[in-house]
C-alpha positions in Angstrom: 22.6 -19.7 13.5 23.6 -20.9 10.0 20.9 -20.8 7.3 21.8 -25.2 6.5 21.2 -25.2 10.5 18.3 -23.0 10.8 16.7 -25.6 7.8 17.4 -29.0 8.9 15.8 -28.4 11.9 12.9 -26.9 10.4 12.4 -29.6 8.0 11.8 -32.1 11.4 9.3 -30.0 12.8 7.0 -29.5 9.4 6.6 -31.2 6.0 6.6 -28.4 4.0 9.2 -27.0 1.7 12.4 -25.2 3.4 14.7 -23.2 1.0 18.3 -22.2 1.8 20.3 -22.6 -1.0 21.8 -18.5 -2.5 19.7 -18.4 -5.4 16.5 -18.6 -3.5 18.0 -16.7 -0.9 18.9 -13.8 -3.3 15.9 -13.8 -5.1 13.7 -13.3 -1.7 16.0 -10.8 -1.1 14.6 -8.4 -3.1 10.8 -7.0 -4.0 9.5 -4.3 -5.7 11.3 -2.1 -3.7 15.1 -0.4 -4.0 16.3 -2.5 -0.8 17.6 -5.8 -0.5 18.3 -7.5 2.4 18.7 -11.6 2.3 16.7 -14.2 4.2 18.3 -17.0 6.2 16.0 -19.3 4.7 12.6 -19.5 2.7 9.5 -21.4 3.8 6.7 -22.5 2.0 4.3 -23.5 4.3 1.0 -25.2 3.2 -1.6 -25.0 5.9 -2.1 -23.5 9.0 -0.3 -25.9 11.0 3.1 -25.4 9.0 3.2 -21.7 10.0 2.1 -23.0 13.8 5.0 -24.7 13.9 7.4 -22.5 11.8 6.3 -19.5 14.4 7.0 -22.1 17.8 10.6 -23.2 16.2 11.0 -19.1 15.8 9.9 -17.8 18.9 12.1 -20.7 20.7 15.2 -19.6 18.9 14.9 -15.9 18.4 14.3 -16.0 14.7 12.8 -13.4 12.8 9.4 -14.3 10.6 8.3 -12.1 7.8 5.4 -13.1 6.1 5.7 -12.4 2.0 2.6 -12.1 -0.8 3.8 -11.7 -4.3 6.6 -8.9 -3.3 5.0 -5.9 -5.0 5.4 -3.5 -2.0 7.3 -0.6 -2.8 8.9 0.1 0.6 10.9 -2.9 1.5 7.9 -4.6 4.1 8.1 -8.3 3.1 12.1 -8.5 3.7 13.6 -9.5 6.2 17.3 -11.5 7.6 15.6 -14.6 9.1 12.6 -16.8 8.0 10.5 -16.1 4.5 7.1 -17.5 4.6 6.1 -17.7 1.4 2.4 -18.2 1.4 1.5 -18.8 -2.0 0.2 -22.0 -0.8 -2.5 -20.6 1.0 -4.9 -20.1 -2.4 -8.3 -20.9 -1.1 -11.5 -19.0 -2.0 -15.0 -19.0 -0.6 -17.4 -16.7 -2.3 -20.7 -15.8 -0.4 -23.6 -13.2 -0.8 -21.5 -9.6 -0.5 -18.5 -11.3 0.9 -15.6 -13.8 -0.3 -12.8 -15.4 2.3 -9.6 -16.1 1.0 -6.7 -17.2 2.4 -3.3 -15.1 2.0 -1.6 -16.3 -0.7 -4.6 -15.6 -3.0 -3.7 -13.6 -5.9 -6.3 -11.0 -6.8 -6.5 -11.3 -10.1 -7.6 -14.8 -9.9 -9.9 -13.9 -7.3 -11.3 -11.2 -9.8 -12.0 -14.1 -12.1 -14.1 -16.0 -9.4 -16.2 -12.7 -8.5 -16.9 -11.5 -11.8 -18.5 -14.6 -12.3 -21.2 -13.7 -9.8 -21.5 -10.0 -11.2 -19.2 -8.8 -8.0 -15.6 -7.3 -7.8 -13.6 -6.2 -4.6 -13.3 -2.1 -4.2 -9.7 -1.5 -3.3 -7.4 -2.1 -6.4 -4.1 -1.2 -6.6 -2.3 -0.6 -10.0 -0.6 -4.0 -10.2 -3.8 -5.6 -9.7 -3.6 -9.2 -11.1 -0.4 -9.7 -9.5 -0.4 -8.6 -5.4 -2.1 -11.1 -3.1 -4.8 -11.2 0.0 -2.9 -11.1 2.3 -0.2 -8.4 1.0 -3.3 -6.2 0.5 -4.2 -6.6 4.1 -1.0 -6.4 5.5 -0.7 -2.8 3.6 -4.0 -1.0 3.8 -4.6 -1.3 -0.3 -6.5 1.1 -2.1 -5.7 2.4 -6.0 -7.9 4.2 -8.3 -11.5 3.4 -7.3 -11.5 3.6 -3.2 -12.3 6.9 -4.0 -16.2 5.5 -3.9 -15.4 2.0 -2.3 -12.9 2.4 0.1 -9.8 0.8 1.2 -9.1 -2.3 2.5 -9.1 -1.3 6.2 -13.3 -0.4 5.0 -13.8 -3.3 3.3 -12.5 -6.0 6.3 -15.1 -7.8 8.1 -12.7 -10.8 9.4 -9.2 -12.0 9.5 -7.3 -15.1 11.2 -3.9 -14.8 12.1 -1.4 -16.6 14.0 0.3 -14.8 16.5 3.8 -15.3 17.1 3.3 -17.8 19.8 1.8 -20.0 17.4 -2.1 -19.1 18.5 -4.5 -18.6 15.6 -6.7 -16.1 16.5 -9.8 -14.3 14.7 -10.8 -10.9 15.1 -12.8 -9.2 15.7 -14.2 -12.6 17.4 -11.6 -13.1 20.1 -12.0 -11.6 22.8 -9.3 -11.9 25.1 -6.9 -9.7 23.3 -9.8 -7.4 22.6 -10.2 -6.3 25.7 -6.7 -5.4 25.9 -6.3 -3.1 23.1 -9.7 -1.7 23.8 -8.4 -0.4 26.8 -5.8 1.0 25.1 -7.7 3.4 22.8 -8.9 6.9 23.8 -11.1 8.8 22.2 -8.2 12.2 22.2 -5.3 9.4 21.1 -7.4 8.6 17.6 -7.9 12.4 16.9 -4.5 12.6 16.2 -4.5 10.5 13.2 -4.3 12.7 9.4 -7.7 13.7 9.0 -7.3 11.9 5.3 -9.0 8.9 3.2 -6.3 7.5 3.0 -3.7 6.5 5.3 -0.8 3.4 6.0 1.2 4.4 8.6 1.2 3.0 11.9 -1.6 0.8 13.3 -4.9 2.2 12.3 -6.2 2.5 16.2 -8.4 5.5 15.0 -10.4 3.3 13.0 -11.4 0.9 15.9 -14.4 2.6 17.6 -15.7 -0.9 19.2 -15.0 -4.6 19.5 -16.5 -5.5 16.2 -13.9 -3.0 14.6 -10.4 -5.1 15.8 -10.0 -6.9 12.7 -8.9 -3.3 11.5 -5.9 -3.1 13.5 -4.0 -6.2 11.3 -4.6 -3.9 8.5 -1.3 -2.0 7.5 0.1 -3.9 10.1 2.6 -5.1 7.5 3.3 -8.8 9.0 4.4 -7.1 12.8 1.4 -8.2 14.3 0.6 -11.6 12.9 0.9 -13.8 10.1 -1.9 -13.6 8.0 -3.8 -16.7 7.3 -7.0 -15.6 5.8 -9.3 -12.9 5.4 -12.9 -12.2 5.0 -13.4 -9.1 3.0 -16.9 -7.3 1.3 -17.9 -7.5 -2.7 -20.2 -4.9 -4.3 -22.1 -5.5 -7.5 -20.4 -4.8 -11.0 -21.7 -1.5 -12.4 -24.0 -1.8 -15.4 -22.1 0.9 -17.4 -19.2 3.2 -16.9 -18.4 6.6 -18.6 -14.5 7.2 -18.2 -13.6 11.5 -19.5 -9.9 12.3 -20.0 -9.2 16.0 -19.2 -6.3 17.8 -20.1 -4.7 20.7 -18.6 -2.0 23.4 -19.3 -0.6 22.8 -15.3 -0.4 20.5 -12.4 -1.7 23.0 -10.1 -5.1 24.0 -12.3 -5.8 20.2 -12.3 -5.6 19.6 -8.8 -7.7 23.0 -8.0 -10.6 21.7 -9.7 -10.6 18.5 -7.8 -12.5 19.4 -5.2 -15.5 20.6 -7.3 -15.7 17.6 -9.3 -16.1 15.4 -6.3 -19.7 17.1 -5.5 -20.6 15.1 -8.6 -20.2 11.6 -7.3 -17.0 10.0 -9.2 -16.0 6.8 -8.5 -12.0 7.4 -9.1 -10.2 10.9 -10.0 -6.8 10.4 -11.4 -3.7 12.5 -12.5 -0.7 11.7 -14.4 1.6 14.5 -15.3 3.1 15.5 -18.4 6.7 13.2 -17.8 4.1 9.9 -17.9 1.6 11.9 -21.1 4.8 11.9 -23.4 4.9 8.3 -22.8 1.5 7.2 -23.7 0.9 5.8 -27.2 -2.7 6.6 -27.3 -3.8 9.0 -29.8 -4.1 12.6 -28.7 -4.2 15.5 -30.4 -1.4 17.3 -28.0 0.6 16.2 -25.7 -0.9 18.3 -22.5 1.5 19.1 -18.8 -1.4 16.9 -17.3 -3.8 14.9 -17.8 -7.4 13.7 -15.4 -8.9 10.7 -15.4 -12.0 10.9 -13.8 -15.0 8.1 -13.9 -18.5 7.7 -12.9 -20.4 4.3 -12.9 -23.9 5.9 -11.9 -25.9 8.8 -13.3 -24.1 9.0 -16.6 -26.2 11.0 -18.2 -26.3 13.6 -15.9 -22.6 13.5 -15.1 -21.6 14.0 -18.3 -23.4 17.0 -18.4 -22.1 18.5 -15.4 -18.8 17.7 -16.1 -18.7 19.3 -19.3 -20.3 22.7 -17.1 -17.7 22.1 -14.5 -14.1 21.8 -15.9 -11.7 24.5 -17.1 -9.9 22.0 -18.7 -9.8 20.8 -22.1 -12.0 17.3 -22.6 -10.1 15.1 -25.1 -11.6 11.8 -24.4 -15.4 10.8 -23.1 -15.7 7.3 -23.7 -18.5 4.8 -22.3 -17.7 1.0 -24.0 -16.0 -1.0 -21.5 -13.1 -2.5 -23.7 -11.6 1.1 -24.2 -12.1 2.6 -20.9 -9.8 -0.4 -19.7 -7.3 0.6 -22.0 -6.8 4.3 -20.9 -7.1 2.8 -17.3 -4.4 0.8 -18.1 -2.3 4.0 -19.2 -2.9 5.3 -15.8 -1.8 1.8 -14.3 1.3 1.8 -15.9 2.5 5.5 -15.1 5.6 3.7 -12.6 6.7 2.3 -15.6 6.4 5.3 -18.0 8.3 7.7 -14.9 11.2 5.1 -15.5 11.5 6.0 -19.0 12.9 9.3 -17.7 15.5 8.6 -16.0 19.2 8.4 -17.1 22.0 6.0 -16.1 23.6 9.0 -14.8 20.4 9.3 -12.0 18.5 7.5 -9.3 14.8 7.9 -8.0 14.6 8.7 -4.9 12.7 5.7 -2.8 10.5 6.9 0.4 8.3 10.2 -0.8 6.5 8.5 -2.9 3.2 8.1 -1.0 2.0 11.4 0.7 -1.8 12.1 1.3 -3.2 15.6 2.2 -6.6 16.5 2.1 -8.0 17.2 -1.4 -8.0 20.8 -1.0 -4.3 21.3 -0.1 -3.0 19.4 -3.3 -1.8 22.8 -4.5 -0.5 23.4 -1.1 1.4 19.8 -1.5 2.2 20.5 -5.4 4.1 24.0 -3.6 6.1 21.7 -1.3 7.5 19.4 -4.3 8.4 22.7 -5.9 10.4 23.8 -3.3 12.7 21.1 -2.8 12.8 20.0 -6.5 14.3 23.9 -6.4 16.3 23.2 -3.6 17.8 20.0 -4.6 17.9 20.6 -8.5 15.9 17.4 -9.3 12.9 16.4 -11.3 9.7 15.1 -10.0 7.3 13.0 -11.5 3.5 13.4 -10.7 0.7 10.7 -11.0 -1.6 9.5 -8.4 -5.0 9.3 -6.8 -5.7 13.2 -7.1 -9.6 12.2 -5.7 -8.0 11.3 -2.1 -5.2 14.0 -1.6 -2.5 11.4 -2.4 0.4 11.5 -5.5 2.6 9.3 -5.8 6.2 11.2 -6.6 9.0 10.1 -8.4 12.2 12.6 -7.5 14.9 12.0 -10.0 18.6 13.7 -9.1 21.9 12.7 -9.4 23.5 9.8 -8.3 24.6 10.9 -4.9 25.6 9.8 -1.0 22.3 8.8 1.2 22.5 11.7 3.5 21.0 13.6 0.6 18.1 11.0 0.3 17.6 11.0 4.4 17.9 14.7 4.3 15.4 15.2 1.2 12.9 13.0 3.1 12.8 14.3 6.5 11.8 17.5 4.9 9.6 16.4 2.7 8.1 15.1 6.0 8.1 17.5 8.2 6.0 19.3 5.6 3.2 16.6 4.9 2.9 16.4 8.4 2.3 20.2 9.4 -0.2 20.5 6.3 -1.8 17.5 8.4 -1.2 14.7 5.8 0.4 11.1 6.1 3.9 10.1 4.7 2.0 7.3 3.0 -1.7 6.6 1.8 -1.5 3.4 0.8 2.0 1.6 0.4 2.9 1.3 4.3 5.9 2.2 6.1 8.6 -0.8 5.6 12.1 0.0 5.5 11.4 3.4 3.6 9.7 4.8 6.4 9.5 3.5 9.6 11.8 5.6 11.4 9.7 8.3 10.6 6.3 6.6 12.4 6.6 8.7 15.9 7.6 12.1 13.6 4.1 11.3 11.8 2.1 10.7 15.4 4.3 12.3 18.2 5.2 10.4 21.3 2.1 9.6 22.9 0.2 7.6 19.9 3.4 5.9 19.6 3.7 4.8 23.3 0.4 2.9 22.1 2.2 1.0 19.2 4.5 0.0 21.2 2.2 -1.6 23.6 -0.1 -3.1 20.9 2.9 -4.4 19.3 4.2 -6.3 22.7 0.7 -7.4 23.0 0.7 -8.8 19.9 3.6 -9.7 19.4 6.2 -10.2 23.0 9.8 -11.7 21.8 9.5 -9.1 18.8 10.1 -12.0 16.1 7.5 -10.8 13.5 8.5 -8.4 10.6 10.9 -6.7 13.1 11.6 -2.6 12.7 9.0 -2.4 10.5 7.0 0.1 11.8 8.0 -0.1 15.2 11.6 0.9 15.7 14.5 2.3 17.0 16.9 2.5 13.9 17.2 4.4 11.3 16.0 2.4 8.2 15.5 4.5 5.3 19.4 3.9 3.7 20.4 0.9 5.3 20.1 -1.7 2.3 19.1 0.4 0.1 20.6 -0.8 -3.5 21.1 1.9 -5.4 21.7 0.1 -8.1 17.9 -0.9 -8.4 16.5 2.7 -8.1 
């Protein structure tokens, strides 16, 4: 059907804002992401009853719904050839004792503003904080730097309503009908499994749901393939009284992340690396410019962490600072290492999109540091290290020469293979989307991923929401992939 089509018809059935012409088209075409793939048309629905009726018209006519936050996801999850729903309109917060509800167009960083008014923040937070919404955090598992102590956002859910692609809103874990159904689903030998990691975003998060008042988990990393998001209901925790942030350096990647284990026994609330590609890059004053550097904060016991720390490391401690105002502007250094790694790259190269989001256990980061090695060897490329060292998972940043895509398919299902058989996930936090998809029954085998299948036909019959995402036959990884935009 014809995008003009596909919108006048539309615009009978709701009152809110239908898009079609090519420059909103191409700019919802693209996200933070290296893919593009263009919309038919753009919604901008503005309650509950808009995306109702958006999802009945869709259902009816075999349309394609993708749901779409602010378009920070890295791997291509909030595109999609049919209907955008842009849900910035959806902007409500409710702030209660412990708890705040928001609906999925929320930003966070203006619901940061509400909750540090009461003395309370949200755990999971993602480098681009400010700018990703509710309902994008949901849809993707979000963690970032402190879920080390306070969890993702699959720990932090008590309730979300959605609207299923029939056009029923539903909350969980309150409903039951559909409860019942995936409860019958889940065996205790399917969820065992799953990566034994703190962090994980592929597939549906089945091993999480150990009774009824757990099924709001399964919409979490669901990436839009389930339902559209409407709102969510999500715990605070009090702002710490004080903080004490110590920058370690050291002479390797591997000493770093060999250490990391030890310093978790003292409590930190985040442990992060950055590697000496992002160091050469940061303006702040140190004395050297170190292969690698740690971030690693505690907000309780300070006076006795610092002591232990300073007994503990091997490395070199450059920086222990406690005032507020500068421990948010190293933080920010660590925040910003994407857009350090893109310093390093020539005209002449591309980053390679997919890898970037591997989890292992703490204790095999060297193990994991040996595999990037290896096919940096193998493939003669450079990779750039930074990540959340305190839960197992880097983010990587292979640079090589512009090339064909069998190389980045190839490079990939290696990498892979590998996470997998040191019994990791392909991605911690940032979700599957076109990047990695394909690769959701390599990461859980057959079996588990007879179960997606049926959850997602539960959830989800005529296969209208967010399709191949997650759940797919095709091969996605370097089917509009824009090369240009690595």
């Amino acid at each position: 059907m014809h995008p003009k089509e596909i919108a006048m018809r539309l615009g009978k059935v709701v009152n809110c804002k239908i898009a079609w012409d090519d420059q909103t088209r191409d700019f919802y075409s693209v996200d933070a992401s290296s893919y593009i793939l263009k919309p038919a048309v753009v919604a901008f629905p503005r309650n509950e009853r808009d995306i109702i009726m958006i999802l009945r018209y869709a259902t009816k006519n075999k349309i394609s719904v993708t749901a779409r936050g602010a378009g920070t996801g890295l791997v291509g999850s909030a595109l999609g050839k049919g209907i955008i729903l842009d849900m910035m309109h959806l902007d409500k917060i409710k702030v209660g004792p412990g708890y705040f509800e928001a609906g999925s167009g929320v930003l966070k960083g203006q619901l940061d503003k509400e909750l540090e008014k009461r003395g309370r923040f949200l755990g999971p937070d993602p480098s681009v904080g400010p700018f990703c919404t509710i309902g994008g955090m949901v849809a993707t598992n979000a963690s970032g730097s402190h879920s080390l102590k306070y969890g993702s956002i699959i720990d932090n859910l008590i309730q979300v309503t959605i609207a299923r692609s029939s056009g029923s809103v539903i909350t969980l874990p309150n409903e039951s009908g559909i409860s019942r159904k995936i409860l019958k689903l889940l065996k205790p030998e399917i969820q065992l499994r799953f990566p034994q990691v703190s962090k994980n975003s592929c597939g549906y998060r089945i091993d999480k749901i150990k009774a009824k008042s757990d099924l709001q988990k399964i919409i979490v990393g669901s990436e839009g393939t389930l339902g559209i998001i409407i709102s969510a209901k999500l715990r605070t925790f009090r702002l710490p009284k004080e903080k004490l942030l110590t920058i370690l350096a050291y002479k390797t990647m591997k000493n770093a992340v060999s250490e990391v284990p030890e310093i978790l026994k003292l409590g930190p609330s985040a442990v992060e690396i950055i590697d000496r590609n992002i160091v050469k890059h940061v303006n702040m004053r140190i004395s050297h410019k170190p292969n690698c550097l740690l971030f690693v904060e505690f907000d309780e016991n300070l006076t006795e962490n610092k002591k232990n720390i300073q007994k503990l490391t091997s490395g070199k401690i450059i920086k222990m600072i406690a005032d507020e105002g500068k421990i948010k502007q190293w933080w920010s250094v660590r925040n910003l290492a994407l857009s350090y790694s893109l310093k390093s790259i020539s005209k002449e190269e591309t980053m390679l999109p997919a890898i970037e989001d591997a989890t292992v256990v703490v204790e095999k980061l060297p193990v994991l540091l040996n595999v990037i090695s290896k096919l940096a060897s193998k493939y003669k490329m450079k990779v750039i290290v930074y990540g959340h060292a305190g839960n197992g998972n880097l983010h990587l940043r292979p640079i090589l020469k512009r090339g064909n895509s069998y190389t980045i398919k190839k490079i990939a299902s290696e990498f892979f293979l590998k996470v997998i058989s040191i019994g990791g996930s392909i991605t911690g936090e940032h979700g599957d989307g076109l990047a990695r998809s394909e690769f959701v029954k390599l990461q859980y085998g057959s079996e588990v991923y007879s179960i997606f299948k049926k959850i997602k036909k539960e959830f989800d019959p005529k296969n209208i929401l967010n399709p191949d995402k997650i759940v797919t036959r095709k091969t996605m990884i370097t089917k509009n992939l824009s090369l240009s935009r690595l």
